[in-house]
C-alpha positions in Angstrom: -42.7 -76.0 0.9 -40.0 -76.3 3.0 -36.4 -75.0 2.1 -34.7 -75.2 5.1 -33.5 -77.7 8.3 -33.8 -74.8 11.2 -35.4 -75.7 14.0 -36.6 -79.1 12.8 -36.8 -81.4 15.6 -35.0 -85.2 14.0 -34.8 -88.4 15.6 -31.6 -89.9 15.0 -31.7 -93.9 15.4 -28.1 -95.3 15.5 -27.9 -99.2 14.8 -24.6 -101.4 14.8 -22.5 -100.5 11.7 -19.4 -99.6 13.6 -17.5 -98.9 10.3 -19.9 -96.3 9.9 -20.3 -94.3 13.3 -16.9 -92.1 12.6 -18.9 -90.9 9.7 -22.2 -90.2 11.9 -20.6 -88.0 14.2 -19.5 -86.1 10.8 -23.2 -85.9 9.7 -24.1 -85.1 12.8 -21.7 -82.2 13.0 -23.2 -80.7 9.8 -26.9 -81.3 10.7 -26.1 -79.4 14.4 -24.7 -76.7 11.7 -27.8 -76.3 10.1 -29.3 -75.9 13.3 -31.4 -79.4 13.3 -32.3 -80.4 16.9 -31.5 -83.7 17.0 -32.8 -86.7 19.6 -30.4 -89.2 19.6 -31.7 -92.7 19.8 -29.1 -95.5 20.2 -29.5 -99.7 19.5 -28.6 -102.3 21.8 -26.5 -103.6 19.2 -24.9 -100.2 18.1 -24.2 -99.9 21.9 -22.9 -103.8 22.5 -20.4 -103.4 19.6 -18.7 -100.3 20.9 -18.9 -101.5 24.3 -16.8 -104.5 23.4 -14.4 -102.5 21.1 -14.0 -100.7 24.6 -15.4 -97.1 22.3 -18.6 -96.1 24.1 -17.7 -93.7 26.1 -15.9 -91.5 23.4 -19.1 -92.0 20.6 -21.8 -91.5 23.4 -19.6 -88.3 24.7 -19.7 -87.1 21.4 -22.8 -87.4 20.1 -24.3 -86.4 24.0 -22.3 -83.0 23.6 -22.8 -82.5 20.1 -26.7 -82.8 20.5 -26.7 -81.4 23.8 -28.9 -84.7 25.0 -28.9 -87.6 26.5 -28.9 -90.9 24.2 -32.1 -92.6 24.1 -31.0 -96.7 24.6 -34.0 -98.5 26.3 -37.1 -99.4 25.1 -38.9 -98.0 28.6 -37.3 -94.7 27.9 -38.0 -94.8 24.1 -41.7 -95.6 25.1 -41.7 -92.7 27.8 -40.1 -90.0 25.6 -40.8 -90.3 22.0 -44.6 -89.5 22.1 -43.1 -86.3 23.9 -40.8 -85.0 21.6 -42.7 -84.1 18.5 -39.9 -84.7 16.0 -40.5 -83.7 12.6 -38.9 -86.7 11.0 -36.7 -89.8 11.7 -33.2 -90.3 10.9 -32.2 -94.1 10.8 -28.3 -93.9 10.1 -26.9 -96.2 10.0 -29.5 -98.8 9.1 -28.3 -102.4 9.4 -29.9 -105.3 7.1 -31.0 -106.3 10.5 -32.6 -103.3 10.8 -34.3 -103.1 7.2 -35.5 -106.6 8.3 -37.2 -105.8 11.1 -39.1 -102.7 9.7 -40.8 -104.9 7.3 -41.8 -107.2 9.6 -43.2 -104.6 12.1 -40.7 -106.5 14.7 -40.6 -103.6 17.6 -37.7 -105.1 20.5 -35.1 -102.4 20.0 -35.2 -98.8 20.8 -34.6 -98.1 17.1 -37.3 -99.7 16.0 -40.0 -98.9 18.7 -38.8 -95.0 17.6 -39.1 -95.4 14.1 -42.6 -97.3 14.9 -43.7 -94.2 16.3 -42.9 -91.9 13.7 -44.4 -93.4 11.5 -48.1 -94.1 14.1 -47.5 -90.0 13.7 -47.4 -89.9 10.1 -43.6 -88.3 10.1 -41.5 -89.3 7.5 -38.8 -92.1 8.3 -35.4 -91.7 6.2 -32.9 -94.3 6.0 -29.3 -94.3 5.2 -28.3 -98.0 4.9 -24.9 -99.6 5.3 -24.7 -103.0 5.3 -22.8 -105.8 4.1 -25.7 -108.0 2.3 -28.2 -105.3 0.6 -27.6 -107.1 -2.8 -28.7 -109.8 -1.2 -30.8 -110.9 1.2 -32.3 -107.1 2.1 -32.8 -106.2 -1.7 -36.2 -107.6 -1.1 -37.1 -105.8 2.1 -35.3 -102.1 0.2 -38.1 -103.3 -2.1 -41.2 -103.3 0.6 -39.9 -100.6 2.3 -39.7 -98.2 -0.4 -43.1 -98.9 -1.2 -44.5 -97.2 2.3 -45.1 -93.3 1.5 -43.6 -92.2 4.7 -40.4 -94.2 4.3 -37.7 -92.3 2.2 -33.8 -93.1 1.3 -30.6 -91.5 1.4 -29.2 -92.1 -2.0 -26.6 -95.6 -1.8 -24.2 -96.8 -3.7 -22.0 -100.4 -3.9 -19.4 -98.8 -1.6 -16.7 -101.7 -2.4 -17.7 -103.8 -5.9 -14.6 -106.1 -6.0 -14.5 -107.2 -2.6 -18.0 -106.9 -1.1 -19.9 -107.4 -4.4 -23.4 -107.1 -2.2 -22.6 -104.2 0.1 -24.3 -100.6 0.0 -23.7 -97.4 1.9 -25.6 -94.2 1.9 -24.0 -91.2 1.0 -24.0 -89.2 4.4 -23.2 -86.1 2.8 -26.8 -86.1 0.9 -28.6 -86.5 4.0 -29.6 -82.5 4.9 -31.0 -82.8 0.9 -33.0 -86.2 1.2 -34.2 -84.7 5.2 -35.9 -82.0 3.2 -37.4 -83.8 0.5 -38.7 -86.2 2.9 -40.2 -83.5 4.8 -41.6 -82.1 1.4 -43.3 -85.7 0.7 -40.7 -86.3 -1.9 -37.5 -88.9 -2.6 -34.5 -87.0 -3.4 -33.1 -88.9 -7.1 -31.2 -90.8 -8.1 -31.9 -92.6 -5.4 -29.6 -95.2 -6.7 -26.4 -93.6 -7.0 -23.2 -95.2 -9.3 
């Protein structure tokens, strides 16, 4: 059983939540901590937004020095490197609706997706912390077919604003070293639903 993140090799797929990303490099920091060697992976779309909010060269600088590795943002690279690596698991955070969608569909035309595609090929597990604006809604179906893969696992979510974004969820970042190892131990960390 394991008990501990040392030396576990994570793939770490970034998608387009820019609200979120300040809270990544927070995660990150605490994974790096526990002495997870991470792969970061980035989206087009998580790459477009902070290109055009004029912020990629700070969150790429960040996470490149945190992780002590290049980030991983075309799909010829993706295809070329992950079958290398050997991760132990893969860490979608944050996972857009668009995302979620796309995963269900088996729709590979993103690095993300191609990366999470081969995890799972390898039978690694595949844990996703969501944050998105339309869970409630239009993705509460694909939540649904994605929790029923065995490989696919989530960090606990909650309604992160009930008044004003009645269908929004967001993962709690600080579970994810907890839900990493249960997902490595074949198991989803509960409540999974958090309120």
């Amino acid at each position: 059983m394991i008990q501990s993140l040392e030396d576990i090799k994570l793939g770490l797929s970034i998608c387009g939540s820019f609200f979120a990303f300040q809270r990544i490099i927070q995660m990150i920091e605490i994974l790096i901590e526990l002495k997870v060697d991470i792969y970061p992976i980035m989206s087009y779309s998580a790459y477009d937004i902070l290109k055009r909010l004029g912020k990629e060269e700070k969150f790429i600088e960040q996470i490149e020095e945190l992780t002590g590795k290049e980030i991983i943002s075309d799909i010829s690279e993706v295809e070329r490197v992950c079958p290398d690596i050997h991760i132990d698991a893969m860490l979608i955070a944050p996972c857009t609706g668009n995302t979620l969608s796309k995963l269900v569909r088996k729709i590979n035309d993103t690095p993300v997706t191609i990366a999470i595609n081969t995890a799972l090929n390898n039978y690694k597990p595949v844990i996703i912390a969501v944050s998105t604006n339309e869970n409630l809604g239009v993705n509460l179906s694909n939540i649904g077919e994605l929790i029923k893969n065995q490989s696919i696992y989530f960090v606990p979510f909650f309604k992160n604003n009930p008044d004003n974004k009645s269908y929004s969820l967001i993962s709690d970042i600080s579970l994810v070293p907890q839900t990493i190892i249960s997902a490595l131990n074949q198991k989803q960390l509960q409540p999974m639903v958090k309120n």
